[in-house]
Backbone as CSV, one residue per row, in Angstrom:
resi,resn,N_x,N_y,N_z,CA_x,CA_y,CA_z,C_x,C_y,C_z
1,UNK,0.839,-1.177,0.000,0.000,0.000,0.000,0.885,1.241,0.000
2,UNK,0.401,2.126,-0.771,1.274,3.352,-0.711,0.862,4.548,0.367
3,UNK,1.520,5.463,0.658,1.574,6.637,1.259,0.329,7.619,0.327
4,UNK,-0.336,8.268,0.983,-1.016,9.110,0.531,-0.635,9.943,-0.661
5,UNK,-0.306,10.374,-1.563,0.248,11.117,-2.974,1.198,10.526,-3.466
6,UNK,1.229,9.011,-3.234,2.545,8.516,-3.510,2.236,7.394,-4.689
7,UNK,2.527,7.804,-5.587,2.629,6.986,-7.133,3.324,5.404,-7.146
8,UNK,3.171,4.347,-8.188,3.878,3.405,-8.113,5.138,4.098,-8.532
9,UNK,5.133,5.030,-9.332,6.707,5.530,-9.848,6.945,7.190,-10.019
10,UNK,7.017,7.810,-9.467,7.297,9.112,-9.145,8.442,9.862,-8.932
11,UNK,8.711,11.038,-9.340,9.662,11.880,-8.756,9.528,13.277,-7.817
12,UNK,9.801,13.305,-6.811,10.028,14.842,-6.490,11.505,15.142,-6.152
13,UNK,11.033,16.537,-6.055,11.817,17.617,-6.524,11.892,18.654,-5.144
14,UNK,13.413,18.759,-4.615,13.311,19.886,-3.725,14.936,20.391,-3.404
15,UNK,14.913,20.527,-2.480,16.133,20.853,-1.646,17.091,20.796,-0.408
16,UNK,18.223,20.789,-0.462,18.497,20.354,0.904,19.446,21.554,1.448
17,UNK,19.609,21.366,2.911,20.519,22.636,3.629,20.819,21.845,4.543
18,UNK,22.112,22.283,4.582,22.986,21.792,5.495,24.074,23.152,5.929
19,UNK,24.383,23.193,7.615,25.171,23.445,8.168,26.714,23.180,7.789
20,UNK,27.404,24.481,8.106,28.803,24.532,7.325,30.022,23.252,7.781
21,UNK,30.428,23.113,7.275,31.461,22.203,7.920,32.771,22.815,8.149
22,UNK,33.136,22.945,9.735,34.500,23.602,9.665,35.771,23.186,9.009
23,UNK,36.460,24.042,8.275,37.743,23.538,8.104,37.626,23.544,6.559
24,UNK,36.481,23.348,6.032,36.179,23.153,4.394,35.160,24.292,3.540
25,UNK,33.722,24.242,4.752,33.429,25.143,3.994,33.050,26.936,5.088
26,UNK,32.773,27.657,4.144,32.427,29.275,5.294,31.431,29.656,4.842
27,UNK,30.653,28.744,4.101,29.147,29.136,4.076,27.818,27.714,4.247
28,UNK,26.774,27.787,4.357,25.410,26.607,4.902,25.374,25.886,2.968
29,UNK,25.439,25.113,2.948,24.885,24.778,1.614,23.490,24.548,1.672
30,UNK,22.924,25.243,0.346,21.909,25.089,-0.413,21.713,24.712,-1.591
31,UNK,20.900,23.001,-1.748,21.055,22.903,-3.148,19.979,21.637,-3.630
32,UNK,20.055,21.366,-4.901,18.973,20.557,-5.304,18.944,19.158,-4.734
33,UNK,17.842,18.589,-4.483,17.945,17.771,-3.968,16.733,16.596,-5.217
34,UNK,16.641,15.226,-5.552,15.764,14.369,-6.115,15.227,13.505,-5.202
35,UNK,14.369,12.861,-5.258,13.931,11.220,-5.156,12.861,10.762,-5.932
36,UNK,13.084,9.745,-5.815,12.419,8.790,-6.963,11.803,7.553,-5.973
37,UNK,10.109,7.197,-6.426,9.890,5.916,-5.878,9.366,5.241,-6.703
38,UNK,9.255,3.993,-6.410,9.115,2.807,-7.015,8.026,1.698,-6.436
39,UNK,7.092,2.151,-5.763,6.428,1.556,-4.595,6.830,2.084,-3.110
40,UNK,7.325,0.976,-2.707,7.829,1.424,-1.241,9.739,1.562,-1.234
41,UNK,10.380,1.166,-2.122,11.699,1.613,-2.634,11.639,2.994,-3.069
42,UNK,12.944,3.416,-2.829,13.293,4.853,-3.282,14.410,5.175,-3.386
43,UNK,14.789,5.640,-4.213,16.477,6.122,-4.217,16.567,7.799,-4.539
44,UNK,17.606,8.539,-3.825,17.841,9.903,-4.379,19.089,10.347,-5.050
45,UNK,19.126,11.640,-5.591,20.296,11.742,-5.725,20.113,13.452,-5.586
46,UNK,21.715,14.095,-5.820,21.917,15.669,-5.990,22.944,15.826,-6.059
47,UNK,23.021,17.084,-7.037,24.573,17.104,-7.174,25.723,17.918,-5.819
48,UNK,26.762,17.275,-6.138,27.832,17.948,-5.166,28.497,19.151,-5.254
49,UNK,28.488,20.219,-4.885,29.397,21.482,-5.194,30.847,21.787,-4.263
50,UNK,31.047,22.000,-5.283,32.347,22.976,-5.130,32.696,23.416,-3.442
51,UNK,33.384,22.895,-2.280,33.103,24.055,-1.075,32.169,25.470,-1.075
52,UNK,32.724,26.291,-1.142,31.556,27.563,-0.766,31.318,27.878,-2.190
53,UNK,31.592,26.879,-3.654,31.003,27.690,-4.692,29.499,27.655,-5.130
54,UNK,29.316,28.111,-6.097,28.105,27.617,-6.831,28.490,26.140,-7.560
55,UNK,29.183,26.280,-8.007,29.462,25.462,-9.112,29.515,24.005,-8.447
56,UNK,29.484,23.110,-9.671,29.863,21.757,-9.326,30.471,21.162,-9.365
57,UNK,30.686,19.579,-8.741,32.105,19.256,-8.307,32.075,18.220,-9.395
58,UNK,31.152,17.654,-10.210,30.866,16.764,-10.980,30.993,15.015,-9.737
59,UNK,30.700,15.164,-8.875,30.276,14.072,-8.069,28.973,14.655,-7.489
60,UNK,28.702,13.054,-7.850,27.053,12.961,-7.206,26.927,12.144,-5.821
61,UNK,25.776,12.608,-5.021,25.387,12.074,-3.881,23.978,10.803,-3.940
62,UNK,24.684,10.099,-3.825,22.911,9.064,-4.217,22.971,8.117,-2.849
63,UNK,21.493,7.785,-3.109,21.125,6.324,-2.037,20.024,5.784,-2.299
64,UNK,19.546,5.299,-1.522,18.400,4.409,-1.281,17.592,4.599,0.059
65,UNK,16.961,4.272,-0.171,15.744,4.446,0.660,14.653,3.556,1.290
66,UNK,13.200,3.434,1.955,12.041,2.903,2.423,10.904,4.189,2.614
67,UNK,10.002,3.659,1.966,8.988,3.782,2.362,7.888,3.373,2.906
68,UNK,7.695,3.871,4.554,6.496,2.454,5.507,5.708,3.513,5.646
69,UNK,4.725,3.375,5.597,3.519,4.951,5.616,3.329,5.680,4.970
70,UNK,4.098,6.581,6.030,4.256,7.986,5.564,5.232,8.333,5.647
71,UNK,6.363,7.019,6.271,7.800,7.601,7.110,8.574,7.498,6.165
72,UNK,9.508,8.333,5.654,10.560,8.100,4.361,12.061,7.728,5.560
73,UNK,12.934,6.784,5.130,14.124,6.590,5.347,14.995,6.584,4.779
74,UNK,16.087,7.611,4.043,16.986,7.677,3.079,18.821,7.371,3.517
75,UNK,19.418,6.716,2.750,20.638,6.729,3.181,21.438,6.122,2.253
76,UNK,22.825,7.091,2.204,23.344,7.150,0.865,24.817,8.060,1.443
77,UNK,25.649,8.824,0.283,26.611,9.321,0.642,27.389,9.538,-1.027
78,UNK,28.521,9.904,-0.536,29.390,10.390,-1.760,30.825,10.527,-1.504
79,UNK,31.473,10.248,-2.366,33.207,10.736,-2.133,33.812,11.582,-3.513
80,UNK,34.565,12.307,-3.107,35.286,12.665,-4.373,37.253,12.946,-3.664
81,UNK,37.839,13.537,-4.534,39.073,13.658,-4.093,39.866,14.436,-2.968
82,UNK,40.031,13.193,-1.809,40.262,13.714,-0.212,39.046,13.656,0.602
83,UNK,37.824,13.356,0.336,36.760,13.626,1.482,35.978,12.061,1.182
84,UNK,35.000,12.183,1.662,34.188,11.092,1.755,33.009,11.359,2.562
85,UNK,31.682,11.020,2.689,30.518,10.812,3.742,29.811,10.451,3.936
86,UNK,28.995,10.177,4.422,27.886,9.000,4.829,26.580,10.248,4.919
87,UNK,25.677,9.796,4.354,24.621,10.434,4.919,23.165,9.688,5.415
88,UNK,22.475,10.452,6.643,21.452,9.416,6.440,20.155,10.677,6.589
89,UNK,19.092,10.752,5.950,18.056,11.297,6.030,16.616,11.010,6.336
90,UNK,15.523,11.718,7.229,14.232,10.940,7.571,13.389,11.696,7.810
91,UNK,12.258,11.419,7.098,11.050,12.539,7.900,9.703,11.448,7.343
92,UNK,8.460,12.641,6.902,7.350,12.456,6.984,6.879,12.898,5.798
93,UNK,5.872,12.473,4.910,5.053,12.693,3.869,3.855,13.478,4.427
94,UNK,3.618,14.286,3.495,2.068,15.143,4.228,1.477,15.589,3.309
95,UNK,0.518,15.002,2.895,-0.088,15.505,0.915,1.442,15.442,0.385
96,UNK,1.561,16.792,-0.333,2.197,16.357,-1.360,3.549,16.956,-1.291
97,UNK,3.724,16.951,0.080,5.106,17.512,0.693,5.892,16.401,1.562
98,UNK,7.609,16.958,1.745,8.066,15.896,2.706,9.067,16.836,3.171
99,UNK,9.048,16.068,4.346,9.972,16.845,5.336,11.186,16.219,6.263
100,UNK,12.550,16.361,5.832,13.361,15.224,6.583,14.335,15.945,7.215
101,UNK,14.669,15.346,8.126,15.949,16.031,8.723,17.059,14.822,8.610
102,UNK,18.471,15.080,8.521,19.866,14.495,9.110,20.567,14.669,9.205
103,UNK,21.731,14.015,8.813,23.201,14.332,8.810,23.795,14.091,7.576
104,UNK,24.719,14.403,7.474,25.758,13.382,6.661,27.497,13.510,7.472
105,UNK,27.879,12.434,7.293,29.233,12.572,8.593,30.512,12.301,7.490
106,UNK,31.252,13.703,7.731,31.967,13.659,6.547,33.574,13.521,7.253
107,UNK,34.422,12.962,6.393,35.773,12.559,6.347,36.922,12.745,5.640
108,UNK,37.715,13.695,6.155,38.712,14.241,4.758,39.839,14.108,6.127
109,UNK,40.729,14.655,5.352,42.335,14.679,5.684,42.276,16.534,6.526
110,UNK,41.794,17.275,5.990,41.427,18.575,6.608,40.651,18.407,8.234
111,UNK,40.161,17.062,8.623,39.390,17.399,9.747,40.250,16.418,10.412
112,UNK,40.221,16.879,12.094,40.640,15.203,12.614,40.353,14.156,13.242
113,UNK,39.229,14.734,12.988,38.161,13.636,13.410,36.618,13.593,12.489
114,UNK,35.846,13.036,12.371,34.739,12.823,11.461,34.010,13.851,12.168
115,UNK,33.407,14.853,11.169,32.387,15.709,11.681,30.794,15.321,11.066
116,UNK,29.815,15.630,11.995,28.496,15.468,12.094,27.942,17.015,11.527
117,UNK,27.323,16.237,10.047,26.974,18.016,9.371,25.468,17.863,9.415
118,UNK,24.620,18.944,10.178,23.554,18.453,10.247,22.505,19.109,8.831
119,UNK,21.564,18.318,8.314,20.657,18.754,7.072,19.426,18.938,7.476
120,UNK,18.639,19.030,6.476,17.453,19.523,6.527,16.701,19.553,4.933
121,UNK,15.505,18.260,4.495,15.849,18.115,3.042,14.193,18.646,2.990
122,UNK,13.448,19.337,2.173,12.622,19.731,1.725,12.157,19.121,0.345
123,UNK,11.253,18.640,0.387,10.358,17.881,-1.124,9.328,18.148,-1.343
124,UNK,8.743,18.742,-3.192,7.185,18.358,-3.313,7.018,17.540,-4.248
125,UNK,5.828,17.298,-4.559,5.492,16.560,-5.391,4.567,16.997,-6.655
């Protein structure tokens, strides 16, 4: 059974923000965010930028996902040259909106220890 506005195969479309990470970046990123479902499977993706640029890094962030309800569970990550991270994301479907909060815990040679970057992903449909 699906979630209320939720298609056998769908995409939305939104955004994510995340808190700066010391040492790498001196500004919050803001930027596009996807997902895609398939029933109760889901995978996302968005592209990666540059530290504090606009631009892109030409690495992508993807994962996978669940859908039980209304509850979305996403988790996924990305690496490119010197860093690496894990991310995991979660919220709630509500009509034709979603709302998740997490992290992603990132790992480079610049930090010295793994930092906890916290997000905040916005979706409609």
């Amino acid at each position: 059974m699906f979630a209320p506005n939720i298609a056998a195969a769908d995409v939305w479309h939104g955004q994510i923000r995340c808190v700066v990470v010391p040492g790498l970046t001196t500004k919050p990123l803001v930027g596009d965010f996807e997902m895609s479902t398939n029933g109760t499977r889901l995978t996302y993706s968005r592209p990666v930028h540059k530290a504090d640029l606009a631009s892109l890094s030409g690495v992508a962030e993807s994962g996978e996902g669940i859908l039980a309800g209304n509850v979305i569970k996403l988790q996924g990550g990305a690496a490119g040259k010197g860093y690496s991270y894990t991310a995991i994301y979660q919220g709630r479907i509500e009509g034709g909106y979603a709302n998740l909060a997490g992290e992603q815990v990132w790992t480079t040679s610049n930090l010295p220890k793994p930092f906890h970057r916290a997000c905040h992903v916005t979706l409609t449909h």
